[in-house]
N, C-alpha and C positions, 0 to 999 in steps of 0.2 A: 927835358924833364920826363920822368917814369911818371902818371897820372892813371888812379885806377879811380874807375867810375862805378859807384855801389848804388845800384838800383834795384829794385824785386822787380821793376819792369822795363824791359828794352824794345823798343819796335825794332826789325818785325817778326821778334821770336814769339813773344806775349807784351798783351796790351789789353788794359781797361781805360786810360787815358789820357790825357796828354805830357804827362812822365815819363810817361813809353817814348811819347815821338822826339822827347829830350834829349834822354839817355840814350838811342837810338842814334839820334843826328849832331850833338855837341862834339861826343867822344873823334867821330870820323875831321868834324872841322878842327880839332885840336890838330888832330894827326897831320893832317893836311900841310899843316904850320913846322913840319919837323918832329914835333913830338911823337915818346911814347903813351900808347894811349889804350888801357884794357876795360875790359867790363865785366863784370862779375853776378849773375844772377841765380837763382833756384832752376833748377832743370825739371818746369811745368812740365804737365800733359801737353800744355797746350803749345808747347816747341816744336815735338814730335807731330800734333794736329796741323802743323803750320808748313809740316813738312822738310823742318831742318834736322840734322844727323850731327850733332858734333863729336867727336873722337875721344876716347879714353885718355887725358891726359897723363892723368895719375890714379892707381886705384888704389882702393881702400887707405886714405889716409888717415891714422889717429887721431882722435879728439877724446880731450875727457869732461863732461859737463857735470854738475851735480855727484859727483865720485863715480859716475859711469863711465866706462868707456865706450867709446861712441864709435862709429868709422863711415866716412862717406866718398863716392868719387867723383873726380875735379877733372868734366869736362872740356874740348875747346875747339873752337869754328873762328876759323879768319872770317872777319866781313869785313869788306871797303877799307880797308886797312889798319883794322881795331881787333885786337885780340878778346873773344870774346868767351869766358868762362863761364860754364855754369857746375852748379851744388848738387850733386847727384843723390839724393835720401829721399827713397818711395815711398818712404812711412808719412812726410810731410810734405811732399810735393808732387806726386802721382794722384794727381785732383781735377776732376772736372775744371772747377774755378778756381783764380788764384789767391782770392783773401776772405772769401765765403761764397755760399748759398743766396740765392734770391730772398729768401727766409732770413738771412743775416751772418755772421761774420763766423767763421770754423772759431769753434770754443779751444782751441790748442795754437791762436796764431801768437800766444807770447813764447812757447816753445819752438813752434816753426821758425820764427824769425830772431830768438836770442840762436837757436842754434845755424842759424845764417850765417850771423854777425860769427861767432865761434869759426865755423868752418872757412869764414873770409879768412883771419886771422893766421888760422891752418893752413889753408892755402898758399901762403907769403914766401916759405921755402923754398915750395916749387914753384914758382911766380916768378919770382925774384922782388927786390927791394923793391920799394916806390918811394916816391920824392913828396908824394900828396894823393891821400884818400879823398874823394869826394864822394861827401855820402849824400843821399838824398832820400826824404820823408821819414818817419816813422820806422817803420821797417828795416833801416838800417841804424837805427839811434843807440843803439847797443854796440856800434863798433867804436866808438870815440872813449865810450866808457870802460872797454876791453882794455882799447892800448894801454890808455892813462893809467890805471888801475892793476893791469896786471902784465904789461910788457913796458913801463916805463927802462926797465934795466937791459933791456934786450937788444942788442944790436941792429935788428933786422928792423927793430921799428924807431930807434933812437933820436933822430931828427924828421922824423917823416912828419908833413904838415896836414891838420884836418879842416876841411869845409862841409861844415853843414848846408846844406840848399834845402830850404823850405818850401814847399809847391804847397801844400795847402794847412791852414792852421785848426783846421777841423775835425781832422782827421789824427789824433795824437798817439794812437798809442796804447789804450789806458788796459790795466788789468788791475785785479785782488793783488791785493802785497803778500799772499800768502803764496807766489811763486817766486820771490825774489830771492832766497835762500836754491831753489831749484836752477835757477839763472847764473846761480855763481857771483852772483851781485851783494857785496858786502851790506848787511844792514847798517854802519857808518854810514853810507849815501842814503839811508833813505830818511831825508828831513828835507826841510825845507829849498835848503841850499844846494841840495842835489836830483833824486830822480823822482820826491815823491811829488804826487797832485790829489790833494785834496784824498790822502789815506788809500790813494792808486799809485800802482808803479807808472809811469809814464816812460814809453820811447824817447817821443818826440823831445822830452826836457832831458832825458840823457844824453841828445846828439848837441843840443842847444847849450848844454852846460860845460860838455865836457870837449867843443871842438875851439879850433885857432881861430874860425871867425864862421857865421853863418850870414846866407845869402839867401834873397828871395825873388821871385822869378818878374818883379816890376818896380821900377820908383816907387810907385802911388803907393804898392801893395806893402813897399817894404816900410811906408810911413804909418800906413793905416793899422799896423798889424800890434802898434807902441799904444794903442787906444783899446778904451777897454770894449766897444763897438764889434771891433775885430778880431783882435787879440786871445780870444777864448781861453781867456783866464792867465795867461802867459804873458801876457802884454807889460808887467813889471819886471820879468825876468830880462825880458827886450831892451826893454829901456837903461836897465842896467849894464847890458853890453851894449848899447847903440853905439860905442866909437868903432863895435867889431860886426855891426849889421852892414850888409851890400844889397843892392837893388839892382840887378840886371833883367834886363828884360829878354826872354826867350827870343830865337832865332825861327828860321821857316828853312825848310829843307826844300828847298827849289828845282831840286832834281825828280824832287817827289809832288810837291805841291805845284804843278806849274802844267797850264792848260797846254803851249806849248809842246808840252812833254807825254802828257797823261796820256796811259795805255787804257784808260778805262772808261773815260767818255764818247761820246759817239761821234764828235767831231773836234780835233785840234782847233786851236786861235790862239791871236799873243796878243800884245798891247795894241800892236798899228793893228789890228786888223780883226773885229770882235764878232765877224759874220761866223763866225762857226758855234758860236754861244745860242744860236735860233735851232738849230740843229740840235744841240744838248737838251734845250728848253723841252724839244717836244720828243725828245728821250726820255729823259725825266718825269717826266706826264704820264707816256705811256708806261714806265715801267712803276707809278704808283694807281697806274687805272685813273688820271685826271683826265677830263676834260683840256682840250689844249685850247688856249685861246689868245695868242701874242698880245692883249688888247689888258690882260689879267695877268695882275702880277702873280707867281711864285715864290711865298716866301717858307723859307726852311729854317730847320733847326738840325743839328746835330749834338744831339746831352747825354747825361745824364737824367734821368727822371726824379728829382730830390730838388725841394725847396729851396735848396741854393742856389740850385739853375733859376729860379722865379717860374716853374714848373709851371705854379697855381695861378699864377698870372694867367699864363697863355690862356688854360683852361678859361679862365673868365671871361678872358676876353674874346672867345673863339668866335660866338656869333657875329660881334662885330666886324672882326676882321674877313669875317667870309661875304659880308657885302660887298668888296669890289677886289677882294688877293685868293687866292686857292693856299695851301697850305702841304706841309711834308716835314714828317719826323721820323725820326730813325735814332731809336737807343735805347736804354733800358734801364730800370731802377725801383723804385718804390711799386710794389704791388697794386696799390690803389692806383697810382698812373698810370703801369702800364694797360689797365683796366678801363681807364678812364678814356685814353686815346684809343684802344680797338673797338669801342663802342661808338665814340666820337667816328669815327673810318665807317663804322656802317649808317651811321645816322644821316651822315655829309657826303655820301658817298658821289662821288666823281669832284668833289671840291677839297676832300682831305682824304692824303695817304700816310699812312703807318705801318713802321717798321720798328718790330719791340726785337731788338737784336742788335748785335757790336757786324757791321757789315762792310769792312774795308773801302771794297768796288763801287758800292753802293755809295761811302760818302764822298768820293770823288765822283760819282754823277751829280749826285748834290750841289757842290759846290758849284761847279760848271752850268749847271742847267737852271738853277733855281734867281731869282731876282735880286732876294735880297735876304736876308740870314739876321735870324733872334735871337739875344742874347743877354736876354733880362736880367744875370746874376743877380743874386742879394752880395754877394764879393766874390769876385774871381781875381784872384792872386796872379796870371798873366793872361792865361786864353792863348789859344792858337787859333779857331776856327776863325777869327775875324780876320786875322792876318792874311788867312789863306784864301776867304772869303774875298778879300782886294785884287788880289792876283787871276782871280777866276771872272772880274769883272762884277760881283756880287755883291749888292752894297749893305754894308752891316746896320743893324739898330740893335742899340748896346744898352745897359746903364751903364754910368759916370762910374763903375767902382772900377779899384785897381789896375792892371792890365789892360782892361779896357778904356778905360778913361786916357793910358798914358797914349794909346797908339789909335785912337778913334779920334777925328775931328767932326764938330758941328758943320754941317753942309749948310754953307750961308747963299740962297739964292742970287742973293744981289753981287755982291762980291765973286759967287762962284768958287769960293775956298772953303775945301772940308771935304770927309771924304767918308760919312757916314753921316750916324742919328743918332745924338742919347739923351738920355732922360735922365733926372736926378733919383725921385720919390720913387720907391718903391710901390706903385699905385697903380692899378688900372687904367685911372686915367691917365698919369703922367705915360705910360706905356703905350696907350693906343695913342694917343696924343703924337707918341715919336712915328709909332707905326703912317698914320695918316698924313705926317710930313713929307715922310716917303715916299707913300702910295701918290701925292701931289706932284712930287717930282718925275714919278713914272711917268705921269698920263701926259708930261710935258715933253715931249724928244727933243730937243735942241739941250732942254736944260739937263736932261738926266745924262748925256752923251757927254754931256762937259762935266758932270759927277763922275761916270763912267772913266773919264780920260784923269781922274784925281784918283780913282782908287788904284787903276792897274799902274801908276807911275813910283805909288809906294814901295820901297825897299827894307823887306826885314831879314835880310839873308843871315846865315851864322856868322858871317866875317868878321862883322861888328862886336857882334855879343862871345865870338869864342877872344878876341880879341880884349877886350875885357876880363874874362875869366882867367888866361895866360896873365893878364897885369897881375891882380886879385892872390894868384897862387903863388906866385915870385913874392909879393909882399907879406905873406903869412910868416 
């Protein structure tokens, strides 16, 4: 099968988050398997920041949007066996950031990203056919609605099959309806039944309406998402197609995530042999100015700084937790937090480190060196940090939602089965309550070494989950 993978972001060209490490790591395990397998993104700043070059494939190809004519060029870089294209147009992607400012989201991303979708479609000639578009979030939800709409008679897209993949239901889309005439978007779709929401154009409901089947990146997440809880307002739309909804749970790039392997920690370990984790630990330390004390746990986070992470938890809970764990964060997001945390850094100083920045190297010290990793979501749709967080020996404390829920198990003392901590209530105390289960299991060595020998045995390689999506696209 020809498989093109549409994402606005690919690790490790650009990334804000775990989308990136998908579209990134899926596409290559497709290939792996035989297949053909391309990617298709905007050609950021942040490509050239990252140090990649990819080559003039084709230039200035035609496009016409809104009765303009338009022209953009379609570059391409081999990686790991994945053809990887990017949208060459400086007017909307020659940007510091990829989908806003710290201040909030570029006022022209329904133009930037309907003319994405546009210039995919453009693309297709010199590409060549594909067998299955797989779009994923928002930002691409304007390609489903392209085909159907205006290349149903067309050769080149005649039988090709679409998947939607849902990564976050938060995140939609939404603009004034007074660009939808500028989009090329017939006002017939804009009702009920097609891309409006609530007297907004909406992406997200145009990739959702108008593909062969859409997919969400957990079980749990994909059940949760039918409720109006989660659902953010789309949750009838859902339900309506639930015989065409999929729940695959993300994969972990082991060649990436794997202490074993990592170029960036201060000491290798694998599963038999966890003594190079002491080594990381007081790497780790040193490079947030902690205090080292084998005897005190470490525990990390790696987010977003947004209420959805349960951000404000942490915050609340901070004093507490700093009676007997030191702390370390690294990411960036809502103003008031990042504010909150570099105050917190001087206030606690040698007990808490902070890092308000997206910091690659740095999160693989993390992982490696730190105890034990936070993950209070109010709903996380799959997560990866936890995943990876097992593999490094790092035991997670989760809430029960989505993703997290499907791949985190309760660590049962007595039994010795389980290979984390979660908490149900979104609460302070339901939170510290998991934290302090933890910290009990730390100060115990016999029992946390038998926790320890349950996380690094877990397996979430892509084999499984691209294995899945090859069924999934053959039955569209």
């Amino acid at each position: 099968m020809n498989i093109l993978f549409i994402s606005p972001e690919v690790f490790p060209f650009a990334k804000t988050g775990g989308l990136a490490d998908v579209a990134g790591s899926l596409p290559e395990a497709v290939a792996k398997k035989g297949h053909k397998a391309s990617t298709i993104l905007p050609y950021y700043q942040l490509v050239r920041k990252n140090g990649f070059k990819p080559v003039v494939f084709k230039k200035n190809i035609p496009l016409r949007i809104n009765n303009r004519e338009e022209s953009f060029n379609l570059l391409l870089l081999k990686h790991n066996g994945v053809d990887v294209y990017f949208i060459e147009k400086n007017e909307y992607y020659d940007r510091e950031f990829l989908y806003g400012t710290p201040q909030g989201d570029y006022q022209d991303n329904a133009f930037r990203f309907g003319f994405y979708a546009k210039a995919i479609l453009a693309s297709i000639p010199y590409i060549g056919r594909q067998d299955v578009f797989h779009c994923n979030d928002w930002q691409s939800g304007l390609v489903p609605l392209y085909i159907k709409a205006h290349h149903k008679d067309d050769p080149l897209f005649s039988n090709v099959k679409i998947l939607f993949t849902i990564h976050n239901m938060a995140y939609q889309g939404l603009f004034v309806k007074d660009v939808v005439p500028y989009l090329d978007i017939s006002w017939d779709l804009f009702n009920q039944d097609g891309v409006e929401f609530w007297d907004k154009l909406s992406f997200m409901k145009a990739g959702m309406v108008f593909s062969d089947a859409i997919s969400t990146v957990s079980k749990g997440y994909s059940k949760e998402i039918l409720t109006p809880e989660f659902g953010c307002g789309l949750d009838g739309l859902l339900k309506s197609r639930e015989k065409d909804l999929y729940g695959i749970v993300n994969g972990v790039d082991y060649s990436i995530w794997n202490p074993a392997v990592d170029q960036f920690i201060a000491k290798k370990f694998n599963e038999k042999d966890l003594k190079g984790k002491i080594e990381c630990k007081k790497d780790l330390a040193e490079s947030f100015e902690i205090k080292y004390n084998a005897k005190r746990p470490i525990i990390a986070m790696i987010t977003r700084l947004a209420e959805q992470k349960g951000i404000d938890l942490v915050v609340n809970i901070m004093k507490d937790l700093l009676k007997d764990s030191d702390f370390v964060i690294l990411g960036f997001g809502e103003e008031k937090y990042n504010k909150i945390f570099q105050e917190m850094a001087k206030k606690y100083k040698g007990k808490v480190g902070v890092s308000i920045k997206f910091d690659n190297a740095l999160s693989h010290k993390m992982e490696a060196g730190s105890d034990m990793f936070l993950m209070p979501s109010r709903y996380e749709p799959c997560g990866l940090n936890q995943m990876y967080s097992l593999k490094y020996a790092t035991v997670p404390v989760v809430r029960a939602v989505g993703g997290l829920d499907d791949t985190i198990h309760n660590f049962n003392p007595a039994t010795k089965k389980g290979n984390g901590f979660k908490f149900k209530d979104a609460t302070n105390k339901a939170f510290l309550g998991a934290i302090k289960k933890a910290v009990a299991a730390f100060k115990d060595k016999k029992l946390w070494d038998e926790l320890l020998k349950n996380c690094v045995s877990c397996d979430f390689s892509w084999e499984s989950s691209a294995e899945q999506y090859l069924k999934l696209y053959k039955n569209l």
